[in-house]
C-alpha positions in Angstrom: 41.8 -10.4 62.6 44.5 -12.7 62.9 47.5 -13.3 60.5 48.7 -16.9 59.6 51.7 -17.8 57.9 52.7 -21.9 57.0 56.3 -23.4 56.2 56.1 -26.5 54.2 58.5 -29.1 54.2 59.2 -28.6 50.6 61.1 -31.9 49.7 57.5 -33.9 50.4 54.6 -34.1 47.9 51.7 -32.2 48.4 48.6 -34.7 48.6 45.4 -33.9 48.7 44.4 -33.4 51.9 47.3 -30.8 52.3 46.1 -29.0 49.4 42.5 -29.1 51.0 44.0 -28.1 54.6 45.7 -25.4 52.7 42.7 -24.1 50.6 40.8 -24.0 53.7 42.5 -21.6 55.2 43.2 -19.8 52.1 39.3 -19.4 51.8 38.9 -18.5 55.3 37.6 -15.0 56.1 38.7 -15.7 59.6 42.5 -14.4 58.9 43.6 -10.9 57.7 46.3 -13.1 55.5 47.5 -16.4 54.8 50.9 -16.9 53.4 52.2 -20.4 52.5 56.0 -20.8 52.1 57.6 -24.1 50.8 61.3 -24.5 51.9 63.9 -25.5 49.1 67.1 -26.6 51.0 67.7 -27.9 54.5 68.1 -25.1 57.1 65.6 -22.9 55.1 62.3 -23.5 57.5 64.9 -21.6 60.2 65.3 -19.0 58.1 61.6 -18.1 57.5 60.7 -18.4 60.8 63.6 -15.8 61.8 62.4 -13.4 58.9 58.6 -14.1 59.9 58.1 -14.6 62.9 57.4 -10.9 64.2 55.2 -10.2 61.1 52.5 -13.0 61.9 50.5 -13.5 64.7 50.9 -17.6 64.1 53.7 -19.7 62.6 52.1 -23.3 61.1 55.1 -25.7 60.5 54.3 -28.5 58.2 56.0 -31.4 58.0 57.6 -33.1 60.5 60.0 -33.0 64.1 63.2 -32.3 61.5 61.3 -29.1 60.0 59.8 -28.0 63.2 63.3 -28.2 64.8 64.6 -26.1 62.2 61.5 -23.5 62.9 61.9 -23.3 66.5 65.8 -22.4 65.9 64.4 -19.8 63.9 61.9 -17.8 65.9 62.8 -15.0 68.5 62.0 -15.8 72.0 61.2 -12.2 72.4 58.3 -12.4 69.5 54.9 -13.0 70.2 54.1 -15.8 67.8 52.1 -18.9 68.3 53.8 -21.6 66.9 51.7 -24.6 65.6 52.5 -27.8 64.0 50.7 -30.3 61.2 51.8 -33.3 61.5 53.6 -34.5 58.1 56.9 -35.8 58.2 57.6 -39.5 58.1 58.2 -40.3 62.0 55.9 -37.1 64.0 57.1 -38.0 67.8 56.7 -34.8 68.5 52.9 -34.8 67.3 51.9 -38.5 68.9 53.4 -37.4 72.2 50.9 -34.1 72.1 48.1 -35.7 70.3 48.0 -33.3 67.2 46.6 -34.0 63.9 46.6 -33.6 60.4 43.6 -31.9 60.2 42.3 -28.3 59.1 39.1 -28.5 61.2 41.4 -29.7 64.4 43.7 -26.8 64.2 41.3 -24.1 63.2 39.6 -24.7 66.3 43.2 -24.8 68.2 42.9 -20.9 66.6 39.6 -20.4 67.1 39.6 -21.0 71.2 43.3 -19.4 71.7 44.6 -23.3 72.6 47.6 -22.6 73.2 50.6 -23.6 75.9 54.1 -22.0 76.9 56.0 -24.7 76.6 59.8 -25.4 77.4 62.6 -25.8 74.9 65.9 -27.8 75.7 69.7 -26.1 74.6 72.4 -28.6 73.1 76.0 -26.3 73.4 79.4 -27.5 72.6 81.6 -27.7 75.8 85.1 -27.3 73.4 86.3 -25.2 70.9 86.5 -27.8 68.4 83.2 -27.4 67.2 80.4 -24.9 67.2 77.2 -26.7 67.9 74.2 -24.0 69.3 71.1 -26.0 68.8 67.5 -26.0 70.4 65.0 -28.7 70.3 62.0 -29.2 71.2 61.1 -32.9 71.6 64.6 -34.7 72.2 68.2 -34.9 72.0 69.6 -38.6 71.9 73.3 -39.2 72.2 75.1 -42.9 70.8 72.7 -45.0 69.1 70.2 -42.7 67.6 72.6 -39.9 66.7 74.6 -43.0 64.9 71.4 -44.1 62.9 70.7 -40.5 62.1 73.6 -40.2 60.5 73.0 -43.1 58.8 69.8 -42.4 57.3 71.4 -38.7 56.4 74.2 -39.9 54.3 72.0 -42.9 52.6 70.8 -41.0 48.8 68.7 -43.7 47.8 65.9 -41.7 46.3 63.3 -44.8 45.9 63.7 -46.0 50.1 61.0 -44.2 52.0 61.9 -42.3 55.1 60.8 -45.7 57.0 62.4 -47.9 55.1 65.7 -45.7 55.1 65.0 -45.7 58.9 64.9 -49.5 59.6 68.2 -49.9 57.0 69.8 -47.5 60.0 68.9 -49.9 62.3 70.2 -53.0 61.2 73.5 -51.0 60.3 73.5 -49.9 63.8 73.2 -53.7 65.0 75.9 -54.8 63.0 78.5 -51.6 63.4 77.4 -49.6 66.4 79.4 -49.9 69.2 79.1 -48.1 72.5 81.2 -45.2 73.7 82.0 -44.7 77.4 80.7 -41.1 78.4 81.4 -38.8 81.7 77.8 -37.1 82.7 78.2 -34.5 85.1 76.0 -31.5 86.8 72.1 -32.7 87.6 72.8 -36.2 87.1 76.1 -38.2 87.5 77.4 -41.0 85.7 80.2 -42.7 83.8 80.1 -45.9 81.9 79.3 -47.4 78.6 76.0 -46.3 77.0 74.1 -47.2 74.0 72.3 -44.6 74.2 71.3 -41.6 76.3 68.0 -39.7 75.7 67.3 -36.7 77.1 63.6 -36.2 76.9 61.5 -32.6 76.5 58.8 -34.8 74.7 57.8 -38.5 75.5 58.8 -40.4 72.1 61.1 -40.5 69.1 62.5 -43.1 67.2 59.1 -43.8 64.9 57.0 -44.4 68.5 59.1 -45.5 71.3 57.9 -44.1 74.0 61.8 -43.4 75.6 60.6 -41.0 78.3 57.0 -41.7 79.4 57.3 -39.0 82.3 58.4 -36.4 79.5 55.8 -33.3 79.9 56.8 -29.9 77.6 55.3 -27.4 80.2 57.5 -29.3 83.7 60.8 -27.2 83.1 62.7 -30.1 83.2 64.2 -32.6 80.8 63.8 -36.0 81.7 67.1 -38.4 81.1 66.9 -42.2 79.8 70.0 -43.7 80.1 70.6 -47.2 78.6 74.1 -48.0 79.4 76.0 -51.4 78.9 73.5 -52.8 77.5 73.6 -55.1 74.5 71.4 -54.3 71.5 70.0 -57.4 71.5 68.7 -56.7 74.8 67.9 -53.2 73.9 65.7 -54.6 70.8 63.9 -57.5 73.1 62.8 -54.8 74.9 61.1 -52.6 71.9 58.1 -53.7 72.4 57.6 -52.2 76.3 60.1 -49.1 74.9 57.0 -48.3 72.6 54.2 -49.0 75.4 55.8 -46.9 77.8 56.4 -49.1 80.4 59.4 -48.2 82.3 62.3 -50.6 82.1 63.2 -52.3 85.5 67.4 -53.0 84.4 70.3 -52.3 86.3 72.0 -50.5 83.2 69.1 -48.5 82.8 68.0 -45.3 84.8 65.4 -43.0 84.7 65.9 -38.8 86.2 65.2 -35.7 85.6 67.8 -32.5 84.8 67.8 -29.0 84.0 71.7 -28.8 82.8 74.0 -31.9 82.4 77.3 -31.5 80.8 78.1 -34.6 78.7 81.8 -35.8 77.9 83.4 -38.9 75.9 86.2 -40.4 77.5 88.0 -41.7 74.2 85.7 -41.8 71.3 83.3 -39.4 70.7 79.3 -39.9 70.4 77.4 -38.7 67.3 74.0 -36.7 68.4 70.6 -36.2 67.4 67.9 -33.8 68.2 64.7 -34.0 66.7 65.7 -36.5 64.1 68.5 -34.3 63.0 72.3 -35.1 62.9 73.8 -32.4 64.4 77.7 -33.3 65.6 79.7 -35.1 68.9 80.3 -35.0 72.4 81.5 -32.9 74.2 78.1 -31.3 74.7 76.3 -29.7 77.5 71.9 -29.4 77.6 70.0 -27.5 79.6 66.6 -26.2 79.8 65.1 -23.1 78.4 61.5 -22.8 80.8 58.7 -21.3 79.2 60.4 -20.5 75.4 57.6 -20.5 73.2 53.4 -20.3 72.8 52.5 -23.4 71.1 49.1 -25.0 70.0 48.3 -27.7 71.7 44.5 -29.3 72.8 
């Protein structure tokens, strides 16, 4: 019999269908055991995972693409866990690009028929000594804009905004302060310009369901690049509507490639970054790919 173990995002409520999803497995006579663990401070979901994740035959992560980010930091690549994810953070770009679900009879089947996929994990590094930034991620790491309105939404600690609501204050900071940084991208794709922002993509969407990269596929080992450049955010936000249908921008300031390693540099200013909906630090940075990382469920 199988052994299960789930990490909660513990700053959400538990509503009732969690509780149920949670009994049900609780209940189950399917598992040898069933551990629930709620996390109490940011960083802590990486730290169960580490101390877990050879004990358990599957890791559950629930919440959302800023808890499963910290998991997958967490986990040895040697192990043989499967990781799985219910979706239940506030944005789940991860989930919509895979098609999961909140749902105790959709991933007990997942279980049930082995569903699972070795999928491939990207690598954000430091390229100076200045800073120390070692960071996986699993759906995508966005440089300018988004790592600026990630910060954004970080430092705001207004406890009665939702996530969304914190999310589309970020935005309309970001149209009022953001300004774009000139980068130097060099190694599988070469540019240097302005950029408002530059996504590189292991999973098709982030950004509440813009669909940034709608070649993106988690088993290709490769991460595919979108690279909006001088482009105004007016522009950028006429466009929002095709962004979130995936339709692939025809603009001379944006392209569209794919990479296994790019190192990325600022020419004056450094660019904040995000991966996974997680602040993490500035340029210099390099990314690469990690091919075939981790068992994950998937349908």
């Amino acid at each position: 019999m199988k052994s299960i173990i789930f990490i909660i995002n513990g700053a959400k409520k538990h509503n009732k269908k969690l509780k149920s999803i949670l009994n049900y497995f609780s209940n189950s006579h399917s598992f040898s055991k069933v551990e629930v663990r709620k996390t109490q401070y940011r960083g802590h979901a990486k730290k169960i995972a580490n101390e877990n994740c050879s004990k358990f035959d599957y890791l559950i992560v629930v919440g959302g693409d800023g808890t499963l980010n910290e998991a997958i930091n967490g986990i040895d690549f040697t192990s043989d866990i499967i990781v799985g994810l219910l979706p239940y953070g506030t944005a789940n770009d991860f989930s919509r690009g895979q098609k999961l679900q909140f749902d105790a009879h959709f991933l007990f089947e997942l279980i049930e028929n082995d569903s699972y996929k070795t999928i491939d994990i990207g690598l954000v590094k430091s390229c100076d000594n200045q800073s120390a930034i070692n960071r996986r991620f699993i759906n995508i790491a966005d440089i300018g804009l988004g790592g600026f309105i990630t910060q954004k939404i970080l430092k705001n600690e207004n406890k009665f905004l939702s996530g969304k609501l914190k999310y589309a204050q970020a935005i309309l900071n970001g149209m009022v302060q953001y300004s774009k940084t000139e980068l130097k991208i060099e190694g599988d794709y070469n540019f240097q310009g302005k950029v408002l922002t530059l996504a590189v993509c292991n999973g098709p969407y982030f950004g509440y369901g813009l669909c940034i990269a709608p070649d993106a596929d988690i088993q290709n080992r490769s991460l595919n690049i979108t690279c909006i450049g001088d482009v105004s955010l007016i522009d950028y936000f006429k466009n929002i509507r095709n962004i979130k249908r995936g339709v692939i921008l025809e603009h001379s300031e944006i392209n569209y490639t794919s990479i296994q390693n790019i190192q990325i540099y600022h020419t004056k200013k450094a660019s904040p970054i995000e991966v996974d909906g997680e602040f993490i630090g500035y340029t210099p940075i390099s990314i690469q790919i990690l091919p075939d990382k981790v068992k994950f469920l998937l349908p």
